[in-house]
Every structure is written in structure tokens, then in C-alpha cells.
N, C-alpha and C positions, 0 to 999 in steps of 0.2 A: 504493500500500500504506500503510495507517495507520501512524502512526511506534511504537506500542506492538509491533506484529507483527514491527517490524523488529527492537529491542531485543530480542524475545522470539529470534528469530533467530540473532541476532549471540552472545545469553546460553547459547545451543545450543550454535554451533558451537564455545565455548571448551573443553567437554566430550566428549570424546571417548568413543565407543560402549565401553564394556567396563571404564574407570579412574575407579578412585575413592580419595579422599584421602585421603594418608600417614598412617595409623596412627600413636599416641603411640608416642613409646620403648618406654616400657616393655613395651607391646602388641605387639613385633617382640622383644622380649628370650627368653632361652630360660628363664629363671629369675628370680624377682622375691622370692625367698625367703617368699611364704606370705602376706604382712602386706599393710596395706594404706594403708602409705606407705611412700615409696621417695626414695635420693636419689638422684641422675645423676652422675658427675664424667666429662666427656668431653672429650680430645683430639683433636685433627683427625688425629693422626699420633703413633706411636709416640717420636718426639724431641720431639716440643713442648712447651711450658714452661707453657705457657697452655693457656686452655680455656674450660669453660662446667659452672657447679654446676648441676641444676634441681630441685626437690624437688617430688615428685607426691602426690597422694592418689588412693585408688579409691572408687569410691562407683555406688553401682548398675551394678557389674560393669564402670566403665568407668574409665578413669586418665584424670585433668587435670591441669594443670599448676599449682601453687601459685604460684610464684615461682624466679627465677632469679639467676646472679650469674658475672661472671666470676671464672673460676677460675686456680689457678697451679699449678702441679705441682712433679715433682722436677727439681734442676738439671741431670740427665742423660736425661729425658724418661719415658717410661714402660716395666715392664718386668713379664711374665708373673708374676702372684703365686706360683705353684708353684716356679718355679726362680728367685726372685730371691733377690739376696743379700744383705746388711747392707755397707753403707759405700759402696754404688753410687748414691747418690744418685737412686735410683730413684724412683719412685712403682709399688707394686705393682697391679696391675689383678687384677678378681676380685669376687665378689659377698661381702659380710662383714656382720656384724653389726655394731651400735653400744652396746655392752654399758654404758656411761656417758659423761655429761661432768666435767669438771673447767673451775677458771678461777680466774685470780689476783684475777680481781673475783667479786663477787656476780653470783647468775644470773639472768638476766634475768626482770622478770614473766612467769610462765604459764608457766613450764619445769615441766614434770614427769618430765624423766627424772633419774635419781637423778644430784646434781650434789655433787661435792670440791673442795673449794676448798684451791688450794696456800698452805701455808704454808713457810716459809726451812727447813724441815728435808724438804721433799717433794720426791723422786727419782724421776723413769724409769729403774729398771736395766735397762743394754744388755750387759752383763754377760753375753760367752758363758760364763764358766764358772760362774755364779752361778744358785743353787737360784730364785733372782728374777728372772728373766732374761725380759725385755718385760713387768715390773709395776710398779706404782704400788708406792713402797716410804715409808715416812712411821716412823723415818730410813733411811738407807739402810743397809743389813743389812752385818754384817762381811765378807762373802764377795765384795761387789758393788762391784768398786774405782768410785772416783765419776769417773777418768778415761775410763771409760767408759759411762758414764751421765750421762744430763741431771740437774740442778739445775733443776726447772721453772720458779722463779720468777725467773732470772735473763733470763729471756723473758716480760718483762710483757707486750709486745705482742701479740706471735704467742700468746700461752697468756691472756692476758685472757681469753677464752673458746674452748673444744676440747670437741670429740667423739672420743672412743677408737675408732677402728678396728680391728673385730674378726679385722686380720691377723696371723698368726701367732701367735693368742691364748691359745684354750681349751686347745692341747698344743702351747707354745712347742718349734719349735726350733732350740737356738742357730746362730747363723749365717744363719739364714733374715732375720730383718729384727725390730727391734723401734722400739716408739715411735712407730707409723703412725696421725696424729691427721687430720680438718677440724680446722683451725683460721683464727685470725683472720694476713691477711697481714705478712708482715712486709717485707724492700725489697726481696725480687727472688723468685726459683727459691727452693723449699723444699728439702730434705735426701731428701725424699720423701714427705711429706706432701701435703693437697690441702690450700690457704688460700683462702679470701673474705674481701672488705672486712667490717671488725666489722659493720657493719649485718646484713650478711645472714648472719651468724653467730651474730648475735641472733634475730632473724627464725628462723630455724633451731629455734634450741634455744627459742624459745617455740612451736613449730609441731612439734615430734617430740611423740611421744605412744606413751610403751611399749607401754599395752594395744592399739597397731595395729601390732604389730610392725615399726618401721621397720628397712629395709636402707640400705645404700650399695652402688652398683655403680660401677666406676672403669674404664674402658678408652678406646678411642677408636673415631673414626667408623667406621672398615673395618679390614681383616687381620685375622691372627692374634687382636688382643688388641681384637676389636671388642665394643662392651657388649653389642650383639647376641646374644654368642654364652655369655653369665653368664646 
């Protein structure tokens, strides 16, 4: 037998009659929010700390992969966006909008989503009883004790550059969770946020593009809280 017929052979029988090759994420997901980039934040498991960013675009009705990064979550793993709650160190899972960035540095070339840059008087109030409660507050309003709210520039690292996660946003409510950023890593587990290395955080925020509607999707590979099922 010619040795090409063999290879042709051998190249067969790695393909089994009836399967074909794993669909993108997003192409198995139940909801991609409409747009037509997407970013991924996935855990292996509901408790895990780590992860994997991926950020997609679609283009002739198909999703590809732009780039990736690893990820870190909250210090107490990940937990249902519906019933999570504020000071669990969660990370909430759930499909959400990215309504702006903010960053204590300048934003990187090619950013076009509308970007705020922190200055010494700009506050995230967590403020459950505050009229402000999960906003960007620039100073912080009299109702919004600043014990319970971030001082964002007092986190150059991790806020150098952020994208606002649109949880718990458009009809905050108190207790549910506020302050749910991507951002840049800081040393370990986040509070509940999703961080990547500055690079790919750059990368990031020059590679979003409003007029494509980007999302963020946050869960993990299987169960309950699988990205699968946003």
C-alpha cells in the first residue's frame, strides 16, 4: 500500500462517524447579550480563585477568539448573581453589561469606551443606605459614609485601569453587591471582582468597542453557575 493511502487512513480513523468539533463558548452559551463582542470570565468550579479571561468577537455569524489571560476571582470563589450578597467576597456570575471604564492612569491608545479617570476626591459608594449606593461618586455625597465605600485611588494598582460591571447596576439594590469591576491584578483573590495582568487589561480596553455592544459573562465550566447556561 502507498504510504500516502496509509496516512490518509490513519487521518480517518482519528474521526469518528457522527462528531464534530467543540463549538466556541460563546456558540454553547444561552445568551450572548445581542452585541458582537463578548468577554468570558471562567472558573473550573464554583470555589476557585483562578480562572481564564477570553475576549471574542463575531464576524460572519461566527465567534473567534481575540485573546486571553489568566484570571482571579473572589476570595471566596464564585456565587449566583441573583442571590449574592455584598461583603461575601464573592464574585457574582451572570451575563452584564460594561457601561464604562475608569483608571488612575490614562487610557490606553485606541480605547473608545467612555473612560474616568480617578482623581483623590473619587469614591465607589457601597453605601447600603445611600441615595449613591454602587456609583461612581466624585466627592463623595453626604449620605455615603466613606467607611463604607472605596476611595478608588488609594488602589493605584488594581484600578490603574477597570471596567465597571454592569452588576447590580441600572436598579441598584442595597445589599445585593456593589463595586463589581475587571480590573488590573492586585496580590492574591479579589473582594469579588474579576482581575488580569495590566497587559491584558490594556489589551482589553483598546479592543472593546461600544458601537459592538460588548458583554461580560462570569461563571464557570459546569453546574449551576455554568457560562453555559447566561
Amino acid at each position: 500500500m502507498r504510504p500516502g493511502v496509509v496516512v490518509a487512513l490513519v487521518s480517518a480513523s482519528l474521526v469518528l462517524p457522527g462528531t464534530t468539533a467543540k463549538a466556541p463558548l460563546p456558540e454553547r452559551m444561552a445568551d450572548t447579550g445581542g452585541g458582537t463582542q463578548l468577554i468570558t470570565a471562567q472558573a473550573p468550579r464554583p470555589e476557585a480563585t483562578t480562572g481564564t479571561v477570553t475576549w471574542w468577537d463575531r464576524r460572519g455569524g461566527r465567534w473567534s477568539r481575540t485573546g486571553s489571560a489568566p484570571a482571579r476571582f473572589g476570595a471566596h470563589g464564585l456565587a449566583e448573581g441573583a442571590s449574592r450578597r455584598q461583603g461575601t467576597n464573592t464574585t457574582p456570575t451572570g451575563l452584564y453589561t460594561l457601561p464604562y471604564a475608569f483608571g488612575v492612569r490614562p487610557a490606553p491608545t485606541g480605547t473608545t469606551t467612555p473612560y474616568r479617570r480617578v482623581h483623590r476626591d473619587t469614591w465607589w459608594c457601597q453605601d447600603t443606605r445611600s441615595r449613591s449606593y454602587n456609583r461612581w461618586t466624585r466627592p463623595l455625597p453626604a449620605d455615603c459614609r466613606a467607611a463604607e465605600s472605596e476611595h478608588l485611588i488609594d488602589y493605584g494598582s488594581q484600578y490603574g485601569y477597570a471596567l465597571v460591571v454592569g452588576f447590580n447596576y441600572r436598579r441598584p439594590v442595597p445589599g445585593r453587591g456593589a463595586g463589581i469591576f475587571l480590573h488590573v491584578n492586585g496580590k492574591g483573590a479579589t473582594a469579588g471582582c474579576v482581575s488580569v495582568p495590566e497587559a491584558a487589561m490594556r489589551r482589553i480596553l483598546a479592543w472593546a468597542d461600544p458601537a459592538r455592544r460588548p458583554r461580560i459573562a462570569i461563571g464557570t465550566t459546569g453546574g449551576a453557575t455554568a457560562l453555559t447556561r447566561y
